[in-house]
N, C-alpha and C positions, 0 to 999 in steps of 0.2 A: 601524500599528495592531496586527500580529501581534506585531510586537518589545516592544511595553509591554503586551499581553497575556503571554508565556512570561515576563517578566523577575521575574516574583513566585515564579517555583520555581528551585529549588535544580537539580533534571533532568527533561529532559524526553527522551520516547521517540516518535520517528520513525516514523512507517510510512515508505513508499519508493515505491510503486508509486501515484501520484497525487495524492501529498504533495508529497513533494521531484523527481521525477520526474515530467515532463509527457507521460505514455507515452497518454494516455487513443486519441488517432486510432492510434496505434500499433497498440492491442489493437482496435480497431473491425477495421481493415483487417485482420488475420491471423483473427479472429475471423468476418467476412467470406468470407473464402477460403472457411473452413472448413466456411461454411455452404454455399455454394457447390459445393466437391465431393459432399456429402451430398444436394443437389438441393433443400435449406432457403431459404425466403425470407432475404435480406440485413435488416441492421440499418439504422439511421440512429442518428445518432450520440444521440440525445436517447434513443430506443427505447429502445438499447444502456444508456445509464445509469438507465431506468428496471428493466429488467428484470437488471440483475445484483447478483450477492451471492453470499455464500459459504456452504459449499464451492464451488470452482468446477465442481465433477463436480453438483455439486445443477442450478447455472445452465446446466450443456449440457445435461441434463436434461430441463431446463424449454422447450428451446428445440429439443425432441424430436431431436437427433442420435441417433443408433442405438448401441447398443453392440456393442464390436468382442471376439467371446469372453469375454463377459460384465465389460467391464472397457470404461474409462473411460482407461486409461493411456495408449491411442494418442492419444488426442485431444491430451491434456496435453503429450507432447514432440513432435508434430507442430507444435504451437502453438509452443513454445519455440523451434526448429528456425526457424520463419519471425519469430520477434518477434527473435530473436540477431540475420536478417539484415536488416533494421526499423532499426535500433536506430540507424546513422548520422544522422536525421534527427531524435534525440531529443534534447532538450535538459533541462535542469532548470528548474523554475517562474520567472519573473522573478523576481531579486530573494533567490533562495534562499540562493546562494551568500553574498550579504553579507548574510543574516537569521543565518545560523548564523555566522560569520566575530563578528558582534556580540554575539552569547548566550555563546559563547566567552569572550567580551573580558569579561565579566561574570561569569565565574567559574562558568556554568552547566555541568553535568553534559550530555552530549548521547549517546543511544547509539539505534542502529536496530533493530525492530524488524519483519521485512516475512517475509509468504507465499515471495516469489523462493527459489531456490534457494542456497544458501550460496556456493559459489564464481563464480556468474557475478553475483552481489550486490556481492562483494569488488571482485570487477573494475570493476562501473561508478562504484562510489566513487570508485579510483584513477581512474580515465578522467577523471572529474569534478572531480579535485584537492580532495574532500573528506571524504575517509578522515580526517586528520588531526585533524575536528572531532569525532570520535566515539571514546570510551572504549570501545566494545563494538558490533558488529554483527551480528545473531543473525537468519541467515536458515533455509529448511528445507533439510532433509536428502535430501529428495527436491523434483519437479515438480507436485506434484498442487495446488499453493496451498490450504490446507486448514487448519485454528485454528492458530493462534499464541498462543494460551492456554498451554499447558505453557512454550512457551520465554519468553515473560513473563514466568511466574513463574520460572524458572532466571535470566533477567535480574535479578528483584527480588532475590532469595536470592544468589546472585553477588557484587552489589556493592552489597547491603545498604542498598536505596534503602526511605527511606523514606517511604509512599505518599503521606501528606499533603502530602509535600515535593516531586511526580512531576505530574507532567502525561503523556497520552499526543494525540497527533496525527494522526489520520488522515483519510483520506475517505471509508470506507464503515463501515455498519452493525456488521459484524466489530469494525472498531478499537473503536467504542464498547462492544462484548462484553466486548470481553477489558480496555479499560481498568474495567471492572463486577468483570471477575474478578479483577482486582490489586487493587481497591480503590484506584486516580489517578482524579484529575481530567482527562475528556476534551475536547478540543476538536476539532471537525470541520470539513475546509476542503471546501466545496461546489465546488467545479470539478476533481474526480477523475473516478470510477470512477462513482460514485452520484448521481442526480442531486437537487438541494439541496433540492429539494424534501420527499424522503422524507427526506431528512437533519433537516430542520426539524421534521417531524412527530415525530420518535423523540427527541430531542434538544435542549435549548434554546441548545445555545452551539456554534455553527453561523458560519464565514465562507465568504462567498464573493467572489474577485475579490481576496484580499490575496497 
């Protein structure tokens, strides 16, 4: 169903982080910790995707952790620090690796798109043995996961993608932002970050379980 939905565009842009990456109990459990040293009630995993969104400094936030010297920064690499060491147990979404392997084969355009950090991005690609499907992978410059609007559009302008001809893919609210601010067609897969619910309300082209 996913694969004869993207095969009408020419490229499509990936998110990473609960698109093609099934990180979602990952980020509960470090997320968890976190609340934890702070003295915060714990999440459940449904909670957790009701109540997150981005910036992710907005969602600690929300979820009253304190700030350390008026900054948000410790939280964001403490976080990264335990999701690095996480990260053995994480796998890609069923089925992922021969979804792109096929759009490929199709002459389609494929490039990422994700909040992650640029170099520990790189890595899980290789790790993954799927760097090779992707013409361009454009993470942040920093940890703080925060819009990916600018690099979007350095994406679009880059490699001269034209929007009509673009899809973008993700699973939370954000990805449908910024595919707004490119001006692609988005489509939202309900088993990330956000739960499908709020996803269906914002959005009418919505999967979940592909």
């Amino acid at each position: 169903m996913l694969l004869s939905h993207l095969s009408d565009y020419k490229n499509i842009i990936w998110d990473w982080n609960g698109t093609l990456l099934d990180d979602v109990l990952v980020t509960l459990d470090c997320l968890n910790t976190q609340l934890g040293v702070s003295g915060l009630p714990i999440l459940d995993l449904d909670t957790m995707r009701r109540k997150f969104h981005f910036p992710v400094e907005s969602f600690y936030r929300s979820l009253d952790f304190p700030k350390q010297e008026g900054s948000y920064d410790y939280l964001h690499q403490v976080y990264h620090a335990m999701y690095k060491d996480k990260l053995h147990g994480v796998s890609l979404f069923e089925g992922r690796h021969t979804l792109l392997a096929s759009l490929q084969g199709k002459g389609i355009t494929q490039y990422v798109l994700s909040a992650a950090p640029q170099a520990p991005l790189e890595a899980l690609l290789e790790q993954f043995e799927i760097a090779p499907f992707f013409s361009a992978i454009y993470g942040l410059s920093h940890s703080r996961a925060d819009s990916k609007v600018e690099n979007g559009r350095r994406l679009l302008a880059a490699h001269q993608l034209v929007p009509q001809d673009t899809i973008m893919v993700g699973d939370t609210d954000h990805d449908l932002e910024v595919g707004k601010a490119l001006g692609v067609d988005v489509l939202l897969l309900g088993d990330g970050h956000q739960h499908p619910e709020h996803l269906q309300r914002i959005h009418p082209h919505v999967m979940v379980g592909v």
